[in-house]
C-alpha positions in Angstrom: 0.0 0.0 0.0 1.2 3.4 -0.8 0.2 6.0 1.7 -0.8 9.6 0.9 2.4 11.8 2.2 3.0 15.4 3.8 5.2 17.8 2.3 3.7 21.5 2.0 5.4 22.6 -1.0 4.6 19.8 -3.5 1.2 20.1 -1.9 0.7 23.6 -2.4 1.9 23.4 -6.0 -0.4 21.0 -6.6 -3.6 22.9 -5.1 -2.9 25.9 -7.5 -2.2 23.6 -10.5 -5.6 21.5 -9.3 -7.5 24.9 -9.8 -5.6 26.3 -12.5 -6.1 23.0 -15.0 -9.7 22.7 -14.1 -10.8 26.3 -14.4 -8.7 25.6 -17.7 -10.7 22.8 -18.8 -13.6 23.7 -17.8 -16.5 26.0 -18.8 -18.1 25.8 -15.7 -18.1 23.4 -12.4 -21.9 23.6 -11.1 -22.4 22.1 -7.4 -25.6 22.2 -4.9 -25.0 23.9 -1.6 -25.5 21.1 1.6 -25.2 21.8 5.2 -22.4 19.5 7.0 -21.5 18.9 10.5 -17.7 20.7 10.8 -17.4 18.0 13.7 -17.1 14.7 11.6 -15.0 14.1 8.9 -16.8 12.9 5.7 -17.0 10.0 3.5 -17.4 11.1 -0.1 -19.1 8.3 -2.8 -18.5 9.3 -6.3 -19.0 7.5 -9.8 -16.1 7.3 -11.4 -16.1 7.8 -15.7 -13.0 10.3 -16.2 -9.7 11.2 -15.3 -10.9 13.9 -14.2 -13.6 12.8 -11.5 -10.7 13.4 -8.6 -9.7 16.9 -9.8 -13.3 18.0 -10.0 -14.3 16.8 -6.6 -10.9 18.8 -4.9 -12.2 21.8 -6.4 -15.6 21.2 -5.0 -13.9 20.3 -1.7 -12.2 23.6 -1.8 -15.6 25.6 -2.3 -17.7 24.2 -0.2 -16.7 21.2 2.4 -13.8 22.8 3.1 -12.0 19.5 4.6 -8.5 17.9 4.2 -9.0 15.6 0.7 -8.2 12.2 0.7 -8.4 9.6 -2.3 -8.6 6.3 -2.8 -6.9 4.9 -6.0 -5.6 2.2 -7.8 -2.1 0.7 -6.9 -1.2 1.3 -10.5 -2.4 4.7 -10.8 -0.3 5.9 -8.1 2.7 3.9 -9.2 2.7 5.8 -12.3 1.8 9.4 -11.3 4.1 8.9 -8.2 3.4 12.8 -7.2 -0.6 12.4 -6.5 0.6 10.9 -3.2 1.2 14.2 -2.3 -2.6 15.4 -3.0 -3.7 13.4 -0.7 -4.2 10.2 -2.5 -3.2 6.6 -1.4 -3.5 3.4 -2.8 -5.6 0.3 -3.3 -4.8 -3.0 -5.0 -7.9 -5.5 -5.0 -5.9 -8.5 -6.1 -3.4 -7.9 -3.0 -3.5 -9.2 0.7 -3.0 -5.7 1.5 -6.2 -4.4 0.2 -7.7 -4.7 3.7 -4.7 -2.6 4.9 -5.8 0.3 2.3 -9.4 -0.4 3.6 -8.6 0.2 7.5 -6.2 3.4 6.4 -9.2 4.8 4.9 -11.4 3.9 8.0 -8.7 5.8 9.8 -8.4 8.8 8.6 -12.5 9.1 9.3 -11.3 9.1 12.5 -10.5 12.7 12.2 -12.9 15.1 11.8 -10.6 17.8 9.9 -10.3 14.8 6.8 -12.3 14.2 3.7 -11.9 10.4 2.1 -13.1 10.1 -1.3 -13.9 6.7 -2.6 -15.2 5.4 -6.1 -17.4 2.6 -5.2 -17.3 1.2 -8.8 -13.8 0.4 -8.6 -12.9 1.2 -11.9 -13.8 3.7 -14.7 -17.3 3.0 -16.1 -19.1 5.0 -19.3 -20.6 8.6 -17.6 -24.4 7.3 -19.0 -24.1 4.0 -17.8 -27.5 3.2 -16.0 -26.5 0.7 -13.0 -23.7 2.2 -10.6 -21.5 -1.1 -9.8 -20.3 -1.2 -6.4 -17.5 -3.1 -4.7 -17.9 -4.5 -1.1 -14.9 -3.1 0.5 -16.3 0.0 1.4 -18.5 -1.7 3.8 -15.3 -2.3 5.8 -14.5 1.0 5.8 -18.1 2.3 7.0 -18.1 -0.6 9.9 -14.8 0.1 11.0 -15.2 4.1 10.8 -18.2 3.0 13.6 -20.3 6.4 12.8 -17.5 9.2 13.2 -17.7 10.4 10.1 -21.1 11.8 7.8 -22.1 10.4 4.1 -22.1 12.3 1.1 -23.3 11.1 -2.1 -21.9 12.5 -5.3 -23.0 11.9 -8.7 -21.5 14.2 -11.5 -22.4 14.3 -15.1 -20.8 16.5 -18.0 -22.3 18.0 -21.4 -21.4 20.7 -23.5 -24.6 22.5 -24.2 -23.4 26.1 -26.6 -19.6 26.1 -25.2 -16.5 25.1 -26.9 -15.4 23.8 -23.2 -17.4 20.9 -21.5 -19.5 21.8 -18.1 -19.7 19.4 -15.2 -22.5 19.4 -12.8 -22.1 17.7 -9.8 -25.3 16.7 -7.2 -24.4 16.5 -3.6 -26.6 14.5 -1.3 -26.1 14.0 2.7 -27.2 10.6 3.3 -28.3 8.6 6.4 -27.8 5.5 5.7 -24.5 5.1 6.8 -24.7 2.3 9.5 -27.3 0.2 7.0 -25.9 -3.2 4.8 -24.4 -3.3 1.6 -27.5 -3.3 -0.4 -28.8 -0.7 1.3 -26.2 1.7 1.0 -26.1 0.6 -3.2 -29.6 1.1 -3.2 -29.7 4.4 -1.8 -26.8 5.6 -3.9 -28.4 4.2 -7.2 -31.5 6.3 -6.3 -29.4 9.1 -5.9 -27.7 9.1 -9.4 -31.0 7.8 -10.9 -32.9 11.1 -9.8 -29.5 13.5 -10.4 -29.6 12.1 -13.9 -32.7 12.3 -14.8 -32.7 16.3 -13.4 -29.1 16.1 -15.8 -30.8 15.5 -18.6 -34.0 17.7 -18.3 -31.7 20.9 -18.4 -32.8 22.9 -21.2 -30.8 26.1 -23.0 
């Protein structure tokens, strides 16, 4: 497992590059304002279709939840873009013994209520208009180990062009209560969520 490490220059560098290649790439990043409890830290669920899905969700971090980002990604990812270690990311290899050891870091760092872990539930990268969300079953370890310290946010996020040269992405944020429920209830209640957030996605008119 590769962990996620401090140093505040490479950190820094990256922030302002973070906000300097999205605002680049983007037309505009469009988010929903929710309330959050500043006393627990937050586990963020995301689909996951782009390179970009990790970038996006800093930025929104930034904005509006205002914690310290965390990432889970794959083992391979992070070998080969050794640098997003310092951004916060660590890594995750599903075929490895140590997959449980990347499962409990993550439950760990819910442990502190200044930290934000995003996870992709999906586990891989999947078409942005794919109808069923696929979810893996580690992140129930993570949610049963985190024992309740820490508050659920769903996040779906979708992208279309509309008039603009440069693509939009809207992202819907949803505080969910489910945490403490079983697996199929926490893939239920996310598939509702991106369910409804699409079909609001795709009744946007210009």
């Amino acid at each position: 497992m590769i962990r996620n490490q401090k140093n505040f220059f490479i950190r820094l560098f990256l922030h302002h590059y973070t906000h300097w290649i999205v605002s680049r790439h983007f037309h505009q990043i469009l988010f929903n304002q929710i309330e959050i409890d500043k006393n627990k830290s937050i586990l963020l669920i995301a689909n996951h279709f782009s390179f970009w899905d990790s970038l996006i969700l800093y930025h929104i971090n930034k904005k509006l939840l205002k914690k310290k980002f965390h990432v889970m990604v794959r083992e391979d990812t992070t070998l080969h873009l050794n640098i997003v270690k310092y951004g916060g990311a660590f890594s995750i290899n599903r075929n490895s013994r140590k997959m449980l050891e990347s499962l409990a870091y993550a439950s760990q760092l819910l442990s502190d209520p200044q930290n934000l872990v995003l996870m992709f539930p999906q586990g891989k990268l999947y078409s942005n208009f794919v109808e069923n969300i696929h979810f893996e079953k580690g992140i129930m370890k993570v949610i049963g180990q985190a024992q309740g310290k820490f508050q659920l946010i769903f996040a779906s996020s979708f992208i279309q062009y509309f008039r603009h040269k440069k693509q939009s992405v809207t992202v819907y944020l949803k505080k969910e209560e489910c945490a403490g429920k079983c697996f199929n209830d926490l893939k239920t209640a996310y598939q509702q969520h991106y369910i409804d957030t699409k079909l609001q996605q795709t009744e946007i008119v210009i």
